[in-house]
C-alpha positions in Angstrom: 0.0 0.0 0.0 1.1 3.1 -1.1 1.2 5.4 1.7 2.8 9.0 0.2 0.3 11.3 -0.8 -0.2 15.0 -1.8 -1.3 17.0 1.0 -5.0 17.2 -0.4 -5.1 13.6 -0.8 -3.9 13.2 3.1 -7.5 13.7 5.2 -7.4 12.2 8.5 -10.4 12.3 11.2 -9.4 12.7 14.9 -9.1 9.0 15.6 -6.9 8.4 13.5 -4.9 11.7 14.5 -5.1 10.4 17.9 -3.8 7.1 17.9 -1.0 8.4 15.3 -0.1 11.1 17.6 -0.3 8.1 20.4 2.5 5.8 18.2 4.4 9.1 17.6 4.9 9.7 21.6 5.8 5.8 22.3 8.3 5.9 19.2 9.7 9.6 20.3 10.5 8.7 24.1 12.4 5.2 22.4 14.2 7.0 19.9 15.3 9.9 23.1 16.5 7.2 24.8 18.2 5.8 22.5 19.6 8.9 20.9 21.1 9.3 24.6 22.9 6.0 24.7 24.2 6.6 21.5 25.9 10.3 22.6 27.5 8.1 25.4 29.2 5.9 23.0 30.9 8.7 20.9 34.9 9.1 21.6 36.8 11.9 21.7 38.6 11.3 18.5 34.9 10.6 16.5 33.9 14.0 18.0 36.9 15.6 16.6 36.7 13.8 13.5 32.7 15.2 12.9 33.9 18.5 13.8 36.2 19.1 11.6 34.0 17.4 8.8 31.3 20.0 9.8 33.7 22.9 10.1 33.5 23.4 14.0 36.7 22.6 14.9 39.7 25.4 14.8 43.1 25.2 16.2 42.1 22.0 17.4 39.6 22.8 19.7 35.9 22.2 18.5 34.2 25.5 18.9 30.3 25.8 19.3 28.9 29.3 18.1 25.5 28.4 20.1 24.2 25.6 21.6 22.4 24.1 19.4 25.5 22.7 17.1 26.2 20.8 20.0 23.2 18.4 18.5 23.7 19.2 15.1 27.3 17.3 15.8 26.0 14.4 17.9 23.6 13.6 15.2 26.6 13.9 13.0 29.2 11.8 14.5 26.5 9.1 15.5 24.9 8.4 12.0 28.1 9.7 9.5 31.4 8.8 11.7 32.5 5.2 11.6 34.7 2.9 13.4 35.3 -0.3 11.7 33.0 0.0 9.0 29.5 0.7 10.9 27.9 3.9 12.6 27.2 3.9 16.2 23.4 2.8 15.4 25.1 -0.4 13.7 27.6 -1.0 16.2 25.0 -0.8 18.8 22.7 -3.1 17.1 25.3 -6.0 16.6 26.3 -5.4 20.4 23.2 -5.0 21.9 20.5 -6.4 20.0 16.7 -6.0 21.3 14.2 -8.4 21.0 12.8 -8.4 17.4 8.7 -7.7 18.8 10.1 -4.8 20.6 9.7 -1.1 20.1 13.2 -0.4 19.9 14.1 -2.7 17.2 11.2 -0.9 15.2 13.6 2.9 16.2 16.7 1.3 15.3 16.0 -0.1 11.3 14.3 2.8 10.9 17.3 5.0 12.4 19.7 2.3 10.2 17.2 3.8 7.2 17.5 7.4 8.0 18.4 10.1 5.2 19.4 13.3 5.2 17.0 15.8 3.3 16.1 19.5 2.6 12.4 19.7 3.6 9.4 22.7 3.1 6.6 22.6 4.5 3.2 22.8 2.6 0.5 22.9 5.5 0.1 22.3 8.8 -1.7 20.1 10.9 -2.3 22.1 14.1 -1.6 19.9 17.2 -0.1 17.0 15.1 2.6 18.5 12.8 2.7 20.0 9.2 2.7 18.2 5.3 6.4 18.8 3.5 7.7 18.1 0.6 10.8 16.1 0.5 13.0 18.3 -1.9 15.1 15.0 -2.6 12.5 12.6 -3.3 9.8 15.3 -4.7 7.6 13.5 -2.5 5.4 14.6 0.4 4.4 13.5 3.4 2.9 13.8 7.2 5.7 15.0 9.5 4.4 14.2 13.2 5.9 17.4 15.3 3.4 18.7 18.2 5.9 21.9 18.3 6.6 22.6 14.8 2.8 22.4 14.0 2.5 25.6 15.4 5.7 27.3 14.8 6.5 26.5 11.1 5.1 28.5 7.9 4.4 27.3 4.7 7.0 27.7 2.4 10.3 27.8 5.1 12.6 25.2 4.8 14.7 23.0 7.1 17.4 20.6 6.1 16.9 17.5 8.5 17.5 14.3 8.8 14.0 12.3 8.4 13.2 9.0 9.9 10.3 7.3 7.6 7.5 5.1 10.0 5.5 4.3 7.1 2.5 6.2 7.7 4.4 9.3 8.9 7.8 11.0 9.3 9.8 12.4 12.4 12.8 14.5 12.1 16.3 13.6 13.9 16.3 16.7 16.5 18.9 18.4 14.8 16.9 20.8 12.1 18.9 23.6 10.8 16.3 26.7 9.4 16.5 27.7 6.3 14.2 30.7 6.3 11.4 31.1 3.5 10.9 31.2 0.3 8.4 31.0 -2.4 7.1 28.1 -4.5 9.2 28.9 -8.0 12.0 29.1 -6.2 11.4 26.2 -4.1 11.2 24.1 -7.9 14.3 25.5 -8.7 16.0 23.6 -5.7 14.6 20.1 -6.5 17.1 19.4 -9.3 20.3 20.1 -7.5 18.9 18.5 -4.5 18.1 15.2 -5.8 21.3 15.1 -7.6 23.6 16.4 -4.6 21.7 14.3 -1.7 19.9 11.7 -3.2 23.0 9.5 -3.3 23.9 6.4 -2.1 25.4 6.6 1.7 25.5 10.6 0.8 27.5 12.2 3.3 26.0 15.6 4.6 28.8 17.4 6.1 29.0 19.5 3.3 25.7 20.2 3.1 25.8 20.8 7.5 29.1 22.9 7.1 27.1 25.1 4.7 24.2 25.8 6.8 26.4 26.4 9.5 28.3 29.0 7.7 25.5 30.5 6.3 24.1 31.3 9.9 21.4 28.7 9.7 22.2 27.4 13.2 22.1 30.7 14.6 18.4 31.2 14.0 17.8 28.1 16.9 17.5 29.1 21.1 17.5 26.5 23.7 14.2 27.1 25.6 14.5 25.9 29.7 14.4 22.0 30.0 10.7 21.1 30.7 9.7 19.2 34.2 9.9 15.9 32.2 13.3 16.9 31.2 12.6 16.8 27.3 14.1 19.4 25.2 12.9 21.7 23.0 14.6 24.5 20.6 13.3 27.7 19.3 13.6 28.8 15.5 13.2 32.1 15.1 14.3 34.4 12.4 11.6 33.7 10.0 9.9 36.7 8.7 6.0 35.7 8.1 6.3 34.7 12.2 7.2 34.8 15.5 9.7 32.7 17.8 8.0 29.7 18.6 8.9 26.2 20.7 9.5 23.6 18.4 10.5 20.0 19.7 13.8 18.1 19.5 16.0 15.3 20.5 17.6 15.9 23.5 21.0 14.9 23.1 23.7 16.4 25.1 27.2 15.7 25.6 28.7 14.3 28.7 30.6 16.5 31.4 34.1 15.4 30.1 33.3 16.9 26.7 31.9 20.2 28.1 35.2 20.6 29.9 37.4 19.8 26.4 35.2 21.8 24.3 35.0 25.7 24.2 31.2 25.8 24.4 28.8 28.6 25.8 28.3 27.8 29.6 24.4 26.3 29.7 23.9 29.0 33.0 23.7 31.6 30.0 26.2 34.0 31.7 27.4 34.5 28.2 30.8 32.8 29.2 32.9 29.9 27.8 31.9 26.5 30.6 35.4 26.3 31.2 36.0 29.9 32.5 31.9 29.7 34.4 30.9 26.6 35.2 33.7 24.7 34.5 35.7 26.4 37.6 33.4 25.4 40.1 
């Protein structure tokens, strides 16, 4: 069954919206918790090494303009750095394998599966998450974000890296903005996309190190960490709208990496952690 549609063919009443947004919170708190045991499993050296593909790393220190490059790398290093052959999703799978009627098996082939895309979004879905077009595949799709259903605009674009449930699509957590535009210049893209990304085991660190460069990361603001401890980032920046909470994988570095990397102290004295924090 064929389960990509145009947004006008995509009509869904409320019980369907409710037990898909009900799959989409069991799937998200596996995927957090795996996402976590994956940051815990990255080395220094794979750190370095996804820096410096990215373009964050000078003088050999790696050097976070805000904070939320810090999940822009992780996402990095755990799906495109690789020791021995396999990612840390593959490594983890051949160490650690879950039971194959489990929950997390279903996260991890579809993690395994994951590709890196430029998406805009078409419409949204208010209190489910918005139809986008996947610039790569020309196709288009439900993506399942509470948050971004009531943050993004039509026509604003965001180069992610999409996980594919079959029914819907999730993003990775580490979206990097790329403002608005309009729909012939949006056509104009798909060509170059599909021939740049859509590429067997593509490599996006060029594509990362050009967002990053072009500011795209600076136009994303750590909100404070929720009771339930979940993160979730602000894009702003856009000029049809204003700042607005949109959710994302929480995935933060351990202690020992705050202390080697130059990074913004979380306290948000404006300091480097090493000369704030970091003392104490």
């Amino acid at each position: 069954m064929n389960l990509i549609k145009s947004p006008s063919e995509l009509t869904l009443d409320s019980v369907d919206l409710s037990s898909l947004v009900a799959r989409y919170k069991k799937l998200r708190l596996t995927s957090t918790r795996l996402g976590n045991l994956f940051v815990k499993r990255l080395t220094r050296d794979m750190l370095y090494e996804g820096a410096k593909k990215i373009g964050i790393l000078h003088k050999g220190q790696i050097v976070f303009d805000n904070e939320s490059q810090t999940s822009v790398l992780m996402d990095y290093c755990i799906y495109n750095i690789y020791r021995q052959g396999r990612n840390t999703i593959e490594r983890y799978l051949l160490e650690s394998p879950p039971a194959t009627d489990s929950l997390e098996i279903e996260c991890l082939k579809t993690m395994q599966d994951a590709k890196y895309s430029v998406i805009v979004i078409e419409s949204n879905q208010p209190g489910v998450g918005c139809y986008v077009r996947n610039l790569v595949t020309g196709t288009s799709q439900l993506l399942v974000d509470i948050g971004l259903s009531r943050s993004a605009p039509p026509n604003s674009f965001m180069a992610t890296r999409l996980f594919d449930y079959g029914d819907f699509i999730v993003t990775g957590g580490a979206a990097l903005p790329l403002g608005t535009s309009v729909s012939e210049e949006v056509n104009e893209w798909d060509s170059e996309l599909r021939a740049t990304l859509n590429v067997k085991d593509f490599d996006p660190a060029n594509t990362i190190r050009g967002c990053i460069e072009s500011g795209s990361s600076l136009h994303v603001r750590y909100d404070q960490a929720s009771a339930n401890a979940k993160a979730s980032h602000r894009i702003e920046g856009y000029r049809t709208m204003e700042p607005a909470t949109v959710r994302s994988l929480k995935v933060e570095p351990r202690n020992s990496s705050l202390e080697m990397m130059n990074v913004r102290c979380r306290c948000r004295s404006g300091k480097m952690y090493r000369n704030c924090c970091g003392k104490k």
